[in-house]
C-alpha positions in Angstrom: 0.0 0.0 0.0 2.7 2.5 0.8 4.5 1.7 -2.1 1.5 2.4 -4.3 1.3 6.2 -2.9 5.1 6.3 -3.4 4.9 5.3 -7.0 1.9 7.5 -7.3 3.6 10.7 -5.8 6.9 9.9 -8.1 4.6 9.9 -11.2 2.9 12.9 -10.3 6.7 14.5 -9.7 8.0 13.8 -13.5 4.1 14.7 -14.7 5.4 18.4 -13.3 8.8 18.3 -14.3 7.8 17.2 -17.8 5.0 20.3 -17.9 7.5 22.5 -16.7 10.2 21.8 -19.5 7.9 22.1 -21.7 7.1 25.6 -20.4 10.6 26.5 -20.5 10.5 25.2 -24.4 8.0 27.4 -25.0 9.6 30.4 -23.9 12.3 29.6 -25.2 10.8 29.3 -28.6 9.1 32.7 -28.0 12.0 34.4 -27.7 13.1 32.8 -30.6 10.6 33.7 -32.8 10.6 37.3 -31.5 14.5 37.6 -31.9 14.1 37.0 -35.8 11.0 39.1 -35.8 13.5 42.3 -34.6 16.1 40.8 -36.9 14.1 40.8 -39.6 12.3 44.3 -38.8 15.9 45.7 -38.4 17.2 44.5 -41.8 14.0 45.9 -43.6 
C-alpha cells in the first residue's frame, strides 16, 4: 500500500517536471521567434 502512494507521488513529480520543460520550451521558442521578428524588422 505505501509503495503504491510512493509510485503515485513519483509519477505525479516527473508529470510536473515534464509540464515544466515544456514551459521553459515554450519560452524559449518565444523568444526565438521574436529575436528573428527584430532581426528581420531591423534589416528591412
Amino acid at each position: 500500500m505505501l509503495a503504491r502512494a510512493f509510485n503515485s507521488s513519483k509519477q505525479s513529480e516527473a508529470k510536473g517536471k515534464r509540464k515544466k520543460e515544456k514551459e521553459k520550451e515554450k519560452e524559449k521558442e518565444k523568444e526565438i521567434s521574436n529575436k528573428v521578428k527584430t532581426y528581420f524588422d531591423i534589416s528591412k
